[in-house]
Gaussian input, Z-matrix of N, CA and C with variables (Angstrom, degrees):
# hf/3-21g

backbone

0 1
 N
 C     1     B1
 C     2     B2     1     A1
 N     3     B3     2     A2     1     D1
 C     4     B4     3     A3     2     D2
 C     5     B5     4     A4     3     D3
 N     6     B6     5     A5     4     D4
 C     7     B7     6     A6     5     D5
 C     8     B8     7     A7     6     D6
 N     9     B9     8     A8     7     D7
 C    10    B10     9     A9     8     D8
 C    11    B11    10    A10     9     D9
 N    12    B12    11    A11    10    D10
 C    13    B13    12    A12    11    D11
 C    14    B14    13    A13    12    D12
 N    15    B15    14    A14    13    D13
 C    16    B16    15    A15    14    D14
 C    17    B17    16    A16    15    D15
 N    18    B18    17    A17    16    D16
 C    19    B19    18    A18    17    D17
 C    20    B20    19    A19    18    D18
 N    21    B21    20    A20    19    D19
 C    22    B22    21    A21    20    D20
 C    23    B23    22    A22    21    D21
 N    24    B24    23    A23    22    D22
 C    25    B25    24    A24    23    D23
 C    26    B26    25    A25    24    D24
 N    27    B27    26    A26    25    D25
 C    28    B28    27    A27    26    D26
 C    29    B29    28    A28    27    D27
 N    30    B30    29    A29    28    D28
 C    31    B31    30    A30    29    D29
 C    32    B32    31    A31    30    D30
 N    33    B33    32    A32    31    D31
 C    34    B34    33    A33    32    D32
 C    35    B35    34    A34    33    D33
 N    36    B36    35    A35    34    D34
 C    37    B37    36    A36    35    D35
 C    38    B38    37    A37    36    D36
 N    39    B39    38    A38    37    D37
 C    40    B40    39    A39    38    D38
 C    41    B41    40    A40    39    D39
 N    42    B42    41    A41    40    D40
 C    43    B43    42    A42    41    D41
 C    44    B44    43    A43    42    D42
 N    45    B45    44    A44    43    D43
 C    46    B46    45    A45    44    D44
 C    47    B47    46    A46    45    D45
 N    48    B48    47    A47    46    D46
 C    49    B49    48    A48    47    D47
 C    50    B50    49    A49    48    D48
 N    51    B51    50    A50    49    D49
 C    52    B52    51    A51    50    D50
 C    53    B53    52    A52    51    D51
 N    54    B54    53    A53    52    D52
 C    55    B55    54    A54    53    D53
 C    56    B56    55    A55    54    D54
 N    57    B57    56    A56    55    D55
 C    58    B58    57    A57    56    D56
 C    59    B59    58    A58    57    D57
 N    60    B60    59    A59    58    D58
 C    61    B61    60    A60    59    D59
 C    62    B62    61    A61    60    D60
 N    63    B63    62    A62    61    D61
 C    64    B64    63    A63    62    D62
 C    65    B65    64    A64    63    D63
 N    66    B66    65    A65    64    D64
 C    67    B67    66    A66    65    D65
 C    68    B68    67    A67    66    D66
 N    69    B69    68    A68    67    D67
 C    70    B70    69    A69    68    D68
 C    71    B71    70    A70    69    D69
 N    72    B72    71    A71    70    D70
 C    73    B73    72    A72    71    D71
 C    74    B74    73    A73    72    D72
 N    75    B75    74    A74    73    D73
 C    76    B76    75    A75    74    D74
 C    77    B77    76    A76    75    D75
 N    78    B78    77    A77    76    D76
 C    79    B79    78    A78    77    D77
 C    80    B80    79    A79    78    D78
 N    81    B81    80    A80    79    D79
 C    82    B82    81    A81    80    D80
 C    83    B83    82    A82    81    D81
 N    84    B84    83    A83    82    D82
 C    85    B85    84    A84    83    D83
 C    86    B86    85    A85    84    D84
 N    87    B87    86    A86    85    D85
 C    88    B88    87    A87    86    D86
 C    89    B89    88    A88    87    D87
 N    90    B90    89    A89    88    D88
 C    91    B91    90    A90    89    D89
 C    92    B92    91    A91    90    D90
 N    93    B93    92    A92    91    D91
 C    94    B94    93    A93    92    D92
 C    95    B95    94    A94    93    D93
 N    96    B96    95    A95    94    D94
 C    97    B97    96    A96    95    D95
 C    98    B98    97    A97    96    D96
 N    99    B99    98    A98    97    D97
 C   100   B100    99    A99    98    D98
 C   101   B101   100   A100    99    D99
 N   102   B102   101   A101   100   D100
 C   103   B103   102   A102   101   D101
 C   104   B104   103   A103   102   D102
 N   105   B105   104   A104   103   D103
 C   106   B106   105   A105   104   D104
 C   107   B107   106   A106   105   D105
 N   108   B108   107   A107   106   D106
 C   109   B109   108   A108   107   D107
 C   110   B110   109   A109   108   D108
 N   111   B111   110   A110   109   D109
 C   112   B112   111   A111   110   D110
 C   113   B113   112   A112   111   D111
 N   114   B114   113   A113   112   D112
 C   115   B115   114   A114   113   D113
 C   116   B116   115   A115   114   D114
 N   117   B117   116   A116   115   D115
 C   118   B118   117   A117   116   D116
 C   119   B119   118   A118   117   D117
 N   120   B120   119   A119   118   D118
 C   121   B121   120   A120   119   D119
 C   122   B122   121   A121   120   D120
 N   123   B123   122   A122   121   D121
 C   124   B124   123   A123   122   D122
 C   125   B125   124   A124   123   D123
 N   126   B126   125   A125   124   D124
 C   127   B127   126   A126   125   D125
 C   128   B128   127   A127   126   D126
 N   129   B129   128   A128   127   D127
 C   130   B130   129   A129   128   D128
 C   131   B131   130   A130   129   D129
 N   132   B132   131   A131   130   D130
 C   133   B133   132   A132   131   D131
 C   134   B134   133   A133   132   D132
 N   135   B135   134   A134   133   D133
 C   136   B136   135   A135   134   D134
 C   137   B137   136   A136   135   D135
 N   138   B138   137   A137   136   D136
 C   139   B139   138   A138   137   D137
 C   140   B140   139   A139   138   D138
 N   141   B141   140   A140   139   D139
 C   142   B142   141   A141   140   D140
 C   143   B143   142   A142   141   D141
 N   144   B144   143   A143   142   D142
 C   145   B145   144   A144   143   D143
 C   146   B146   145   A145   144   D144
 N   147   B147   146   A146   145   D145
 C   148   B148   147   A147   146   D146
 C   149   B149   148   A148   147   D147
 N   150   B150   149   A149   148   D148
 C   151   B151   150   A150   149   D149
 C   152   B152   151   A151   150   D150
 N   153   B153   152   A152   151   D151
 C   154   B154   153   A153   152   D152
 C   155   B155   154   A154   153   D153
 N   156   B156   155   A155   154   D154
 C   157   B157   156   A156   155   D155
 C   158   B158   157   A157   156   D156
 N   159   B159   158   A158   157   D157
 C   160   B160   159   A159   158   D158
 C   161   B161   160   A160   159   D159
 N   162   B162   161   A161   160   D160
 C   163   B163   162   A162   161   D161
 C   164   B164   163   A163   162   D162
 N   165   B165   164   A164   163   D163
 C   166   B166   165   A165   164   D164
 C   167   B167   166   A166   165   D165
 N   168   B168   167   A167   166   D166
 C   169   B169   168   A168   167   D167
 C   170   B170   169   A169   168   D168
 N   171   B171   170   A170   169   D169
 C   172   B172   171   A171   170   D170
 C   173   B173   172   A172   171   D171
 N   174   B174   173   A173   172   D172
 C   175   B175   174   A174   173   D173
 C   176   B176   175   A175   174   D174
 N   177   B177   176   A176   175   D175
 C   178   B178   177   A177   176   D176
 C   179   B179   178   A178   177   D177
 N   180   B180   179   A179   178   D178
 C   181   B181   180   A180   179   D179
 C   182   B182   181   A181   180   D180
 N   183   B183   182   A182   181   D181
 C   184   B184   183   A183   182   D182
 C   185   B185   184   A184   183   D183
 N   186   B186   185   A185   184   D184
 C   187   B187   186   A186   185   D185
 C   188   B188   187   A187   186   D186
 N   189   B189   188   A188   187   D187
 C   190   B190   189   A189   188   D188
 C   191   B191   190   A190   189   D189
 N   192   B192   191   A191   190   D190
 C   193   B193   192   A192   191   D191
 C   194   B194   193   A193   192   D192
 N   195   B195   194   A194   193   D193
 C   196   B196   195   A195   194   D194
 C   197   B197   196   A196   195   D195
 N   198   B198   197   A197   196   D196
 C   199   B199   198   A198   197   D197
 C   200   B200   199   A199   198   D198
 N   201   B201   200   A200   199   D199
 C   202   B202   201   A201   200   D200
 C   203   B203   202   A202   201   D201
 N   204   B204   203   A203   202   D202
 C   205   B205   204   A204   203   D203
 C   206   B206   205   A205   204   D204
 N   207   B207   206   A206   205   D205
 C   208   B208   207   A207   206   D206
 C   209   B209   208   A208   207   D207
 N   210   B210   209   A209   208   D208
 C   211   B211   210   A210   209   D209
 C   212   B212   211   A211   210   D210
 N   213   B213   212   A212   211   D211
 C   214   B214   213   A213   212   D212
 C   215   B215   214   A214   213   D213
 N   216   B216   215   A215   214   D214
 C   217   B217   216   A216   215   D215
 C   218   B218   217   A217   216   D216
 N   219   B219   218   A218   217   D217
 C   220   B220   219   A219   218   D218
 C   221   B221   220   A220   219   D219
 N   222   B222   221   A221   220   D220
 C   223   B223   222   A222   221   D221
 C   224   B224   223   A223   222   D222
 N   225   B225   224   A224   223   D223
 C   226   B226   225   A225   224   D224
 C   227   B227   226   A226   225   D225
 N   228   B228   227   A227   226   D226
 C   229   B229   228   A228   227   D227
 C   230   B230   229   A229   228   D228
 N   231   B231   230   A230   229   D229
 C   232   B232   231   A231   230   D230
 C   233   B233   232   A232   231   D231
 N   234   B234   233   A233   232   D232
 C   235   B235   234   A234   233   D233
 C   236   B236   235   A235   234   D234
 N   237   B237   236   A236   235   D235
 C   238   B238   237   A237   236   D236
 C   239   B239   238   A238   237   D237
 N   240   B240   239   A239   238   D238
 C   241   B241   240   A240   239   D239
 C   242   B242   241   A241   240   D240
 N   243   B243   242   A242   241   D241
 C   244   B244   243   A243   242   D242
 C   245   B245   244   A244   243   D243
 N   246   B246   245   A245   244   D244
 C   247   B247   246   A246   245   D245
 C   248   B248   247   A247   246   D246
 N   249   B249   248   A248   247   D247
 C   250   B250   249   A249   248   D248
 C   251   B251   250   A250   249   D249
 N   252   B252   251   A251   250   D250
 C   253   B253   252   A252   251   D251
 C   254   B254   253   A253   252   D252
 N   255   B255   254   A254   253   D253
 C   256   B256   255   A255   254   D254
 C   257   B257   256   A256   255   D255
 N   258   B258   257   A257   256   D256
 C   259   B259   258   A258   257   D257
 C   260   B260   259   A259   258   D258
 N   261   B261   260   A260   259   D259
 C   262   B262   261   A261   260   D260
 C   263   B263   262   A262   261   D261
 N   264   B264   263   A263   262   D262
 C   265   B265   264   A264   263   D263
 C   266   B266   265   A265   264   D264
 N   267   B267   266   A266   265   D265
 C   268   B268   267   A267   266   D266
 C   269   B269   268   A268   267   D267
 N   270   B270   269   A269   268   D268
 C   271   B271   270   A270   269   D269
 C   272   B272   271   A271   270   D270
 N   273   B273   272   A272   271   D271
 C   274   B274   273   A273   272   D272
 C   275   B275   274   A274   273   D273
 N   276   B276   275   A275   274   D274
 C   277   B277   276   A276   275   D275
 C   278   B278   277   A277   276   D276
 N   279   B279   278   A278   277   D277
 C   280   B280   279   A279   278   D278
 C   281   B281   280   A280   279   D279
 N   282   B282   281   A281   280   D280
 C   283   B283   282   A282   281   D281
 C   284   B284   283   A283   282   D282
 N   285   B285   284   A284   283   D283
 C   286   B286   285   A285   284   D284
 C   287   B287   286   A286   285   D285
 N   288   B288   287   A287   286   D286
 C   289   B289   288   A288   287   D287
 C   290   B290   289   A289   288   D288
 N   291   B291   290   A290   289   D289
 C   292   B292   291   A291   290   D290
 C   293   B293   292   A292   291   D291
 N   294   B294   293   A293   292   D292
 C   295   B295   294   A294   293   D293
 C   296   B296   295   A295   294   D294
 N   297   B297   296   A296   295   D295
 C   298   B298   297   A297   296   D296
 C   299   B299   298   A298   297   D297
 N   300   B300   299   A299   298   D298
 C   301   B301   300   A300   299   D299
 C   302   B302   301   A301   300   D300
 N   303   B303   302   A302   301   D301
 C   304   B304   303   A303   302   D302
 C   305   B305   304   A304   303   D303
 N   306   B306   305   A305   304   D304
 C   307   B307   306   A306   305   D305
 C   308   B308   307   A307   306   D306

   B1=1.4538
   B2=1.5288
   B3=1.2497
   B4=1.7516
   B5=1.8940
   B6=1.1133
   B7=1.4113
   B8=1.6661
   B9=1.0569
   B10=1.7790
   B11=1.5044
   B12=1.6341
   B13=1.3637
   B14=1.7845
   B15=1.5875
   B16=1.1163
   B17=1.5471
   B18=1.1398
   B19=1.6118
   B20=1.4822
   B21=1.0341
   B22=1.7476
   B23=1.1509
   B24=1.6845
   B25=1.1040
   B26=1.7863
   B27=1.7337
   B28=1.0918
   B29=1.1407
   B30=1.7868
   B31=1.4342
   B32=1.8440
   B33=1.1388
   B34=1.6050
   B35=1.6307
   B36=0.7131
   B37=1.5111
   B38=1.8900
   B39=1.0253
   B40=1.6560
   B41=1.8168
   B42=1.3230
   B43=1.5963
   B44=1.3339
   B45=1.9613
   B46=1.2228
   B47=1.8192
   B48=0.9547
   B49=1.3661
   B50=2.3078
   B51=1.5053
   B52=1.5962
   B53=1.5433
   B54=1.1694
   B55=1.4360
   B56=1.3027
   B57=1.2968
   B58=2.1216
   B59=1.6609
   B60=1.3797
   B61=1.1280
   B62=2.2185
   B63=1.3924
   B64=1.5747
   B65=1.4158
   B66=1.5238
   B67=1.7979
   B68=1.5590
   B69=1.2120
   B70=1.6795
   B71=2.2464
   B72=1.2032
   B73=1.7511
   B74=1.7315
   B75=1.2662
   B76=1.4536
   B77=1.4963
   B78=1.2480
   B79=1.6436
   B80=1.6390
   B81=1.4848
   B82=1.6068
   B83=1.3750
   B84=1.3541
   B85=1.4590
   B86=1.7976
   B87=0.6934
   B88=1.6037
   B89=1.5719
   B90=1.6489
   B91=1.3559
   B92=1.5145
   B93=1.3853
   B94=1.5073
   B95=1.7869
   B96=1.3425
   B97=1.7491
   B98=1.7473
   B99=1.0611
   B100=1.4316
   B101=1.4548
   B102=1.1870
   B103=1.8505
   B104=1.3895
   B105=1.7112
   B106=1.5714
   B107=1.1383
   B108=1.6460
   B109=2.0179
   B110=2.1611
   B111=0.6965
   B112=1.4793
   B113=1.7200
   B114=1.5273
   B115=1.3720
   B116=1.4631
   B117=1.6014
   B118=1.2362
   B119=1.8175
   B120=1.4331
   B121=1.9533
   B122=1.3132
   B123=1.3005
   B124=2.1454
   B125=1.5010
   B126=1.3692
   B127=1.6860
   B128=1.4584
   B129=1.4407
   B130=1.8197
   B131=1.7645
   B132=1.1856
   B133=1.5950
   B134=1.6614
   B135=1.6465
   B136=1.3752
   B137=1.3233
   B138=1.2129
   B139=1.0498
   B140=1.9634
   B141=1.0651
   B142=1.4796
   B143=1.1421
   B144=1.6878
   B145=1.1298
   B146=1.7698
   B147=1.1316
   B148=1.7588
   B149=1.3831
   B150=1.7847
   B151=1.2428
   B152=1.2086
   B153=1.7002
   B154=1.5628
   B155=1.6710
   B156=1.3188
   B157=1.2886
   B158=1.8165
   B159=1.4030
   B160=1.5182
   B161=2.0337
   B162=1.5177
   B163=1.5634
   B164=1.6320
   B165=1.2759
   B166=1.1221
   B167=1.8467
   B168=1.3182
   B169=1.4752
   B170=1.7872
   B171=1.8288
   B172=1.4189
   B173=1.3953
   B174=1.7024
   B175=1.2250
   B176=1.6055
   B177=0.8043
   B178=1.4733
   B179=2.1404
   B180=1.1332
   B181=1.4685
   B182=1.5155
   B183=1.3992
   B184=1.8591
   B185=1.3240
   B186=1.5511
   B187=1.3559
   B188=1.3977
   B189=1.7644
   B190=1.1023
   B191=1.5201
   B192=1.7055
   B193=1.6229
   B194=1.5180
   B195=1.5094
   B196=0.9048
   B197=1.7298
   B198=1.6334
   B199=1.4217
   B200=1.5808
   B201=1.3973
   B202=1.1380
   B203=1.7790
   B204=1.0885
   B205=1.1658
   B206=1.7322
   B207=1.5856
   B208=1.2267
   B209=1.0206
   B210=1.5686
   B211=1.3797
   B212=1.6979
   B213=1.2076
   B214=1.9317
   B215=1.1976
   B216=1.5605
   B217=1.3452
   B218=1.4405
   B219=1.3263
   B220=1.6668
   B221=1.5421
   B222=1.2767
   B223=1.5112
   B224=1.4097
   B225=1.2031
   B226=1.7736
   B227=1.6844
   B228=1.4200
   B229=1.6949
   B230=1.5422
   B231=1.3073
   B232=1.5562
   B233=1.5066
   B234=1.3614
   B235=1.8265
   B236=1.8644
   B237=1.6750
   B238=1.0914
   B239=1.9047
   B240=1.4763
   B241=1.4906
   B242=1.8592
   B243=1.2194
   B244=1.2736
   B245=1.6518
   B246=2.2978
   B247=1.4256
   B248=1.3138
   B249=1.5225
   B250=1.3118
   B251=1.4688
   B252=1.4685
   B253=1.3516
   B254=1.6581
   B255=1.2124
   B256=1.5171
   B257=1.8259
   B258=1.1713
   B259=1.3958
   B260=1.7305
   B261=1.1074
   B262=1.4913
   B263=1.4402
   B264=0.6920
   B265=2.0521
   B266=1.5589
   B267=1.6818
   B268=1.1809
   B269=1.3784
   B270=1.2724
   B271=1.5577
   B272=1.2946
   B273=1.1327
   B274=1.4981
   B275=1.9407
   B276=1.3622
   B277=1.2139
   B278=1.5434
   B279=1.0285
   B280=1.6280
   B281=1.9270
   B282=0.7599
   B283=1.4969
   B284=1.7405
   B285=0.8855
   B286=1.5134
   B287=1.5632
   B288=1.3124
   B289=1.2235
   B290=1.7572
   B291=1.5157
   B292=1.8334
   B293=1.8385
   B294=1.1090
   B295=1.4686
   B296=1.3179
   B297=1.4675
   B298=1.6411
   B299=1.8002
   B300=1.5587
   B301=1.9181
   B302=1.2845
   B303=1.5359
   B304=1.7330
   B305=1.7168
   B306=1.1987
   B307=1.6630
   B308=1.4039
   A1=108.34
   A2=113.51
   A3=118.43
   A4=97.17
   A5=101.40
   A6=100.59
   A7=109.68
   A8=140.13
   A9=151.92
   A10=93.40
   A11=120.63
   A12=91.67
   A13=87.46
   A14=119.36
   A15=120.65
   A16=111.21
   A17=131.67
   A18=123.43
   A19=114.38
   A20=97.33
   A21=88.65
   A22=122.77
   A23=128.42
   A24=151.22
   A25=139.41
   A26=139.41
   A27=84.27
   A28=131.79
   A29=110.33
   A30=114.96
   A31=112.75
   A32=103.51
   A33=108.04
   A34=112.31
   A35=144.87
   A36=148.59
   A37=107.65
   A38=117.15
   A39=132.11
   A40=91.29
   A41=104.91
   A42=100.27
   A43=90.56
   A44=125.19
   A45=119.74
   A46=108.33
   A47=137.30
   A48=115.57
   A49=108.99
   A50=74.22
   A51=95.33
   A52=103.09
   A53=104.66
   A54=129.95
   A55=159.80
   A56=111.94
   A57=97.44
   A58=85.51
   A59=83.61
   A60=106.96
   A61=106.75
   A62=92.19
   A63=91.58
   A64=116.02
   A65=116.79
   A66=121.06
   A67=104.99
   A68=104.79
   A69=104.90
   A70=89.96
   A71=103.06
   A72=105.95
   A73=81.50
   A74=114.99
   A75=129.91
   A76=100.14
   A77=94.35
   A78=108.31
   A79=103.74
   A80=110.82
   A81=111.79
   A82=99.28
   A83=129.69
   A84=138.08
   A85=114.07
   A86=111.75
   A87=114.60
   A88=92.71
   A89=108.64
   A90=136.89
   A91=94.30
   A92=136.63
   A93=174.90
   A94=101.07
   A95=92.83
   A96=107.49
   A97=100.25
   A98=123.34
   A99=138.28
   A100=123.56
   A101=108.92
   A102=112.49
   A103=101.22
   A104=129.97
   A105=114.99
   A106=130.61
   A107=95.41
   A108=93.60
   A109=93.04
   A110=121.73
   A111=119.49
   A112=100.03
   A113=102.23
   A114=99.39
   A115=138.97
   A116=115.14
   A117=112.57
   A118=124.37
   A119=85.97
   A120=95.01
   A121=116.19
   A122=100.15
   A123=99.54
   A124=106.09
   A125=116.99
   A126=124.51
   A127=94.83
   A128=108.80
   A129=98.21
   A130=116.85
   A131=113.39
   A132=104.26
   A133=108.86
   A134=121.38
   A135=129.78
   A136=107.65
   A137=147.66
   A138=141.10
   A139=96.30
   A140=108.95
   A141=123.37
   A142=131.77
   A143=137.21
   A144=146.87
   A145=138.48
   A146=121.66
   A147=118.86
   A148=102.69
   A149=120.21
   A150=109.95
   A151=116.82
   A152=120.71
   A153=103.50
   A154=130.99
   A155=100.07
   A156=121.22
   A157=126.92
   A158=100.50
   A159=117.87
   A160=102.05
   A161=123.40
   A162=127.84
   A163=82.76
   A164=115.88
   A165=124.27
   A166=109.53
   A167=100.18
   A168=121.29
   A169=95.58
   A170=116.87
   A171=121.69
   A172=79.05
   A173=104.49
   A174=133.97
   A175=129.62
   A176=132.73
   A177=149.70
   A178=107.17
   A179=96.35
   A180=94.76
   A181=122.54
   A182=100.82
   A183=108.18
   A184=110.62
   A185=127.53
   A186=106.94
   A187=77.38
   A188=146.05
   A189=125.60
   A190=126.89
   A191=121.68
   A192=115.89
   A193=97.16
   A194=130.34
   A195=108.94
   A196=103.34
   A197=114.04
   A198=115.43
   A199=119.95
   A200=109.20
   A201=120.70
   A202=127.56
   A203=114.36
   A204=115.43
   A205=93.06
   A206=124.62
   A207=133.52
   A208=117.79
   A209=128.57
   A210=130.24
   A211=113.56
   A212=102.87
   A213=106.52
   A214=93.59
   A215=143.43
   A216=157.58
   A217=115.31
   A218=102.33
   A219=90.53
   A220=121.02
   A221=122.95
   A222=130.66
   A223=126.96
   A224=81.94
   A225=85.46
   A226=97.72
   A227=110.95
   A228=103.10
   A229=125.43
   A230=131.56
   A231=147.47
   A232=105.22
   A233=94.83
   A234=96.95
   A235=88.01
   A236=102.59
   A237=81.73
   A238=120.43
   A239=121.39
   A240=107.76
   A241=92.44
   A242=138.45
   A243=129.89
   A244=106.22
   A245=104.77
   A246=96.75
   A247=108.75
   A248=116.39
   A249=126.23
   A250=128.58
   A251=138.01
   A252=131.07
   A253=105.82
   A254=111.45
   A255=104.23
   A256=123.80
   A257=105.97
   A258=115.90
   A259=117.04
   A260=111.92
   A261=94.64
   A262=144.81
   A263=141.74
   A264=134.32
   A265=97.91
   A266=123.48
   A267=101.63
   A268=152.62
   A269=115.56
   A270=117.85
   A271=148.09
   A272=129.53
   A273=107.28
   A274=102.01
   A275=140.44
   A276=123.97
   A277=116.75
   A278=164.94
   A279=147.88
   A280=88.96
   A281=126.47
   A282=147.82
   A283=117.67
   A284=151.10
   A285=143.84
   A286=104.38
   A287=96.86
   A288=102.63
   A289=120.97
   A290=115.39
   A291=115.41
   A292=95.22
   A293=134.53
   A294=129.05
   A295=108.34
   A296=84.85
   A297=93.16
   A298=101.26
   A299=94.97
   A300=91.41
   A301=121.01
   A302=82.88
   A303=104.25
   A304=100.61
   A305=115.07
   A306=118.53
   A307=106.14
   D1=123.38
   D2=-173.99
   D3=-112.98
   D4=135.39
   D5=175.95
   D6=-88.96
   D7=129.26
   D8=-126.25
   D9=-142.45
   D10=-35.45
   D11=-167.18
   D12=-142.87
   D13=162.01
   D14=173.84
   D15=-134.28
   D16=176.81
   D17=171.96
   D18=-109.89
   D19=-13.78
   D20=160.98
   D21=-147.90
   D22=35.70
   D23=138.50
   D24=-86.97
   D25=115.98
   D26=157.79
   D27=-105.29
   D28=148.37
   D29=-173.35
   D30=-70.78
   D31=151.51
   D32=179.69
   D33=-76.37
   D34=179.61
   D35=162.16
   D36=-104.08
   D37=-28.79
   D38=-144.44
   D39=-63.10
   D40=146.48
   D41=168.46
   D42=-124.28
   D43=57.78
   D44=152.05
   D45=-51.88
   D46=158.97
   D47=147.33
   D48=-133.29
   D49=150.86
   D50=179.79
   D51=-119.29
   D52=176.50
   D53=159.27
   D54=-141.00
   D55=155.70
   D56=-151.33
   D57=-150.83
   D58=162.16
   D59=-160.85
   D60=-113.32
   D61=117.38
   D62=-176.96
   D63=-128.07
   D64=122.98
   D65=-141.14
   D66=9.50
   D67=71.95
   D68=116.94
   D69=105.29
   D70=2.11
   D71=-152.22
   D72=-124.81
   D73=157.92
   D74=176.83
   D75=-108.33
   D76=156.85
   D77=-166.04
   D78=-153.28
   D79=141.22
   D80=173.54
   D81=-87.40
   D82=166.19
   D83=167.85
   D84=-148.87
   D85=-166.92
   D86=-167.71
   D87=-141.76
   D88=117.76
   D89=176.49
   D90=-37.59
   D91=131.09
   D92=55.95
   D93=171.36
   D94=17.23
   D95=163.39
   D96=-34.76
   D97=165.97
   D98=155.58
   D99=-109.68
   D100=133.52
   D101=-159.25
   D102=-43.87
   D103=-53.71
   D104=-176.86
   D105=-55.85
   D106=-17.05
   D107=-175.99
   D108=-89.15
   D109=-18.78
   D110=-172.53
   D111=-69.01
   D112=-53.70
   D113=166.60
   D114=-68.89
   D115=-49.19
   D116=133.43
   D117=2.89
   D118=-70.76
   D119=-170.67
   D120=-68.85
   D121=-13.40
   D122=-175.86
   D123=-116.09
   D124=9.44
   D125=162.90
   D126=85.10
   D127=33.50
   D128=166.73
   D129=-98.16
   D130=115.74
   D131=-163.35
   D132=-102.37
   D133=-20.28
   D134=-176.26
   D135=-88.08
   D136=164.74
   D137=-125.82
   D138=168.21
   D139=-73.30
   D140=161.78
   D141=-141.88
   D142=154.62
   D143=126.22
   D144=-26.49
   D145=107.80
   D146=165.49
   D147=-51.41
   D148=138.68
   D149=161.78
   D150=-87.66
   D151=-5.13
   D152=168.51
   D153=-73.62
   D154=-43.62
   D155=168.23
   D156=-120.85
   D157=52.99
   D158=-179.85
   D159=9.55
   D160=60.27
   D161=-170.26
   D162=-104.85
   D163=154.52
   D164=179.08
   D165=-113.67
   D166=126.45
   D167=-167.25
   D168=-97.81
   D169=163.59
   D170=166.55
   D171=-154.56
   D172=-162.22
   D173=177.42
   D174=-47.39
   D175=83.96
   D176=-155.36
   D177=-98.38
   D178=-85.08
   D179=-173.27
   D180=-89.81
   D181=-24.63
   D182=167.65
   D183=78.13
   D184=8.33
   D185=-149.45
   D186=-142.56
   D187=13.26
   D188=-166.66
   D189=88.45
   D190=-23.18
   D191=-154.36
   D192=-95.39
   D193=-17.84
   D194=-174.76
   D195=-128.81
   D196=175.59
   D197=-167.11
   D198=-99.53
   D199=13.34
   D200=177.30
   D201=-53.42
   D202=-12.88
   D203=-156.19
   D204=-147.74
   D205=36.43
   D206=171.04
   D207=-86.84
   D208=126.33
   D209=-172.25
   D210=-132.54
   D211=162.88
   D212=175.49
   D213=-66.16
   D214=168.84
   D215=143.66
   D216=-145.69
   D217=126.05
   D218=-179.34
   D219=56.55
   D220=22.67
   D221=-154.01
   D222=40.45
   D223=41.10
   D224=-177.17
   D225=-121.03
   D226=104.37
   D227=179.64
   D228=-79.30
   D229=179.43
   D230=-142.34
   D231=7.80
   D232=71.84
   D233=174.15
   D234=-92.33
   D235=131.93
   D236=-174.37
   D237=-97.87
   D238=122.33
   D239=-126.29
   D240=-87.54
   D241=29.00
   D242=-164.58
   D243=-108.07
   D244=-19.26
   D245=158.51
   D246=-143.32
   D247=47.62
   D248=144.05
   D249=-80.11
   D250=110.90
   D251=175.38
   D252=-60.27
   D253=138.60
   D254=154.14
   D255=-74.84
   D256=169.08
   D257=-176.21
   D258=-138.04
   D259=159.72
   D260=-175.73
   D261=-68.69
   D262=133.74
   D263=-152.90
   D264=91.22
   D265=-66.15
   D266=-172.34
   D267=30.12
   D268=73.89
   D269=159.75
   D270=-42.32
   D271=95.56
   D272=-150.36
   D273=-124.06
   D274=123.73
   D275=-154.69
   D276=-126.96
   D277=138.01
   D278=-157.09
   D279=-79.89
   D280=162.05
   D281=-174.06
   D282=-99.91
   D283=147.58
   D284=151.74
   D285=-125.25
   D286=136.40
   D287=176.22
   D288=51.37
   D289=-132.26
   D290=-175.29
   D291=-86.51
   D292=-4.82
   D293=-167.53
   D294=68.78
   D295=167.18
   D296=170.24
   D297=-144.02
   D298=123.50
   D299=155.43
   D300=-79.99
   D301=151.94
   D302=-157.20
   D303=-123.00
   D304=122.76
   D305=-175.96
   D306=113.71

């Protein structure tokens, strides 16, 4: 399942494909895709951990407003991945709790 359309994105059509990397595994994606639909497409639904009660959060509002679906990228934590495009090399990491940047 590829997500095709967004409401406050526009999505590309292109089936260039690149690749990124999400904990630790390589993944194809589709040039200015957004990290949730990449995951989305390969049946990845967790995204992060609660630090109160280690519950596992994904894609919730799609639109940016909420933090459900915040991830490390590039060591940069609560990127929030539902209107981030990926890019090529791309790091992409599951989250615990507030994150931590790394570098």
């Amino acid at each position: 399942m590829r997500i095709t359309e967004h409401p406050i994105l526009d999505v590309d059509s292109s089936d260039e494909s690149i690749h990124v990397i999400i904990d630790g595994k390589p993944y194809k994606a589709r040039q200015n895709e957004v990290i949730a639909a990449v995951m989305l497409a390969n049946g990845l639904r967790v995204h992060r951990h609660t630090l109160k009660h280690s519950e596992p959060r994904g894609i919730y509002c799609g639109i940016g407003q909420c933090t459900d679906c915040v991830m490390t990228v590039n060591g940069v934590a609560n990127v929030r991945t539902c209107v981030t495009p990926v890019e090529e090399g791309m790091v992409i990491e599951s989250q615990y709790g507030f994150g931590t940047r790394k570098g």
